[in-house]
C-alpha positions as CSV (number, residue, x, y, z in Angstrom):
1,X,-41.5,-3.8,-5.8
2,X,-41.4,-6.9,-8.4
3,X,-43.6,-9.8,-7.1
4,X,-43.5,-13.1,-9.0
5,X,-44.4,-16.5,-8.7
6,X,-42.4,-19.2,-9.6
7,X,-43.3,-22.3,-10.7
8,X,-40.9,-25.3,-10.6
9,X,-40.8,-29.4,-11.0
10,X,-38.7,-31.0,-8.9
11,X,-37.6,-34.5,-8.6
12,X,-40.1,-36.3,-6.3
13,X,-37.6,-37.6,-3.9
14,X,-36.1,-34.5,-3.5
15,X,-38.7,-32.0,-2.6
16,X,-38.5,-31.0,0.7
17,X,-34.7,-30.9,0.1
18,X,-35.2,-28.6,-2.7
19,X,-37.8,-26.2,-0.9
20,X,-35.3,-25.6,2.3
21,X,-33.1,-24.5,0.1
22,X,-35.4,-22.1,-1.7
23,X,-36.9,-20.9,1.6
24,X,-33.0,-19.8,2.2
25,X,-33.0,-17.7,-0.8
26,X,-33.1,-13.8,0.1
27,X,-35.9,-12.6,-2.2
28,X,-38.0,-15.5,-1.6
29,X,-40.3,-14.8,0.7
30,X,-42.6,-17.5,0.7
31,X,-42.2,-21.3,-0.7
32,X,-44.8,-23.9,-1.1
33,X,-45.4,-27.6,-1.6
34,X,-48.1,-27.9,-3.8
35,X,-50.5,-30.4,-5.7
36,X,-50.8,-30.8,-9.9
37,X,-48.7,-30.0,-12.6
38,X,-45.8,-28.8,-10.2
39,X,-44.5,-29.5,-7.0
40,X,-43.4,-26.0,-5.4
41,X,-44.3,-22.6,-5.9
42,X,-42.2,-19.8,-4.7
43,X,-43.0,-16.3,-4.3
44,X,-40.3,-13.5,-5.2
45,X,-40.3,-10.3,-3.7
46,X,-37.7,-8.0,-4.7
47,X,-36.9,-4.5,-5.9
48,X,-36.1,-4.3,-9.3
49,X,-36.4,-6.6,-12.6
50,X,-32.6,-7.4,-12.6
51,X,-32.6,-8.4,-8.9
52,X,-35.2,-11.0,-10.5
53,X,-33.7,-12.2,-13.3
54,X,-30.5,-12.5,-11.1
55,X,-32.6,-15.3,-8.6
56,X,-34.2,-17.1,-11.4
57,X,-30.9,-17.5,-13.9
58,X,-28.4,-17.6,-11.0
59,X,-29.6,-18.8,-7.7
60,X,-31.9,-20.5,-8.8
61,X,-30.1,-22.6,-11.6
62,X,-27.8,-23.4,-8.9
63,X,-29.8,-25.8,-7.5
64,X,-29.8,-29.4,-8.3
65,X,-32.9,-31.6,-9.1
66,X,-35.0,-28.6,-10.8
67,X,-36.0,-30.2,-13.8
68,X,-38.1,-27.0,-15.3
69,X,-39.5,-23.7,-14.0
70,X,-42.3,-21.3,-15.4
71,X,-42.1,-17.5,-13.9
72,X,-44.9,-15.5,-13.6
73,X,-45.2,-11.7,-13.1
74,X,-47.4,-10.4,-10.8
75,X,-49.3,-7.2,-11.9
76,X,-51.7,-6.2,-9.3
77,X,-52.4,-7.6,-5.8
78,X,-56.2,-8.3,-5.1
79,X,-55.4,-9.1,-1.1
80,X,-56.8,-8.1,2.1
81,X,-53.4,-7.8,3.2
82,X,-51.0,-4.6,2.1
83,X,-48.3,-6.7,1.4
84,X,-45.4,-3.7,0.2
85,X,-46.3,-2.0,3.2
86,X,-45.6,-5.0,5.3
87,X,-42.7,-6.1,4.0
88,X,-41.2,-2.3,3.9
89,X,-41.3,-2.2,7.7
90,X,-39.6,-5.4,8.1
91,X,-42.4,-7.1,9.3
C-alpha cells in the first residue's frame, strides 16, 4: 500500500467546499482542516504509485480553488494503530 500526505492551499472562502469534495475522493481516506502554512491535509491510501499519481494530476487538478499542493510519501508508519490491516478488512 502507498500512503501519502498531501498538502494543499486553498482559497480561504472556499475551504470547506474544497474539503467535501476531497473527502468524496476514493483514495482519500482522511481530509483535514488545518492551521499554518496550509489549509487542508489529505491522506492517500491506495495500491500502487500510478493509482497516486492518477489522484494528484487528475482528480485532484480537477478541482477549483487549489492554488498549490506539496505531496509527501509516507515510508514507514510509527502508529499504535495497524493501519494496512484495517483498511484490508474494510474496516
Amino acid at each position: 500500500m502507498v500512503t501519502a500526505i498531501i498538502m494543499l492551499s486553498v482559497e480561504k472562502k472556499h475551504i470547506n467546499q474544497v474539503a467535501e469534495k476531497l473527502a468524496s475522493i476514493e483514495g482519500l481516506s482522511e481530509v483535514y482542516s488545518v492551521s499554518g502554512s496550509y489549509d487542508i491535509a489529505a491522506i492517500a491510501r491506495v495500491q500502487t504509485n500510478d493509482q497516486l499519481s492518477e489522484l494528484v494530476t487528475q482528480h485532484l487538478a480537477q478541482i477549483d480553488y487549489i492554488l498549490k499542493t506539496e505531496t509527501m510519501l509516507a515510508f514507514q508508519a510509527y502508529s499504535k494503530h495497524d493501519l494496512e490491516g484495517m483498511f484490508s478488512v474494510g474496516v
